[in-house]
C-alpha positions, 0 to 999 in steps of 0.5 A: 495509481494501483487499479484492479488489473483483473477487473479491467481485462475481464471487462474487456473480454466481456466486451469482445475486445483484444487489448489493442481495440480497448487501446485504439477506443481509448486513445491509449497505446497498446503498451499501457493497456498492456500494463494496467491489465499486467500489471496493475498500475496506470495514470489518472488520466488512463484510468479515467479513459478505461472507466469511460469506454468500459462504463463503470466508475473510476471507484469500480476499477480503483485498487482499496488499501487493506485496512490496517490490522488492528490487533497487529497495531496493538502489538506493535504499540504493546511492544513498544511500550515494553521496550521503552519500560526496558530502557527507562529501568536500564538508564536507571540501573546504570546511573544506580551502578554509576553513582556507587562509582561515584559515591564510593571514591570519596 
């Protein structure tokens, strides 16, 4: 789970804690505080155990996805729609070309 490494040490140093006292007071290794304050991902379980002890809610520490842009959406969407309308014009061009093949053997 992504969470919001920055938020976390802050929250510790505001509290006077090193790393290995938050590991100790949650019952975590001093690897895996390590890594959530590094490098932003932990357990489910970690991170309730850090929410506890550094009194905040899980929601506080948790990372939020950027929403989706939604002009980049539309042009992915227009873009598409162009290339569907170029390949729709090439099957017709070719099967045009095609039928001039077939028409003009007889």
């Amino acid at each position: 789970m992504e969470v919001n490494a920055q938020k976390i040490k802050g929250l510790r140093q505001d509290k006077g804690w090193t790393q290995q006292h938050m590991a100790e007071v949650c019952g975590l290794s001093l690897r895996t505080v390590q890594r959530a304050e590094n490098y932003g991902n932990c357990s489910a379980d970690t991170l309730q155990a850090v929410a506890s002890v550094l009194e905040v809610a899980l929601s506080d520490l948790k990372l939020v996805p950027p929403a989706p842009d939604s002009s980049a959406q539309h042009k992915t969407s227009s873009n598409g729609r162009w290339i569907n309308i170029a390949l729709i014009v090439l099957a017709l061009l070719v099967g045009f070309v095609g039928g001039f093949g077939t028409a003009s053997s007889f």
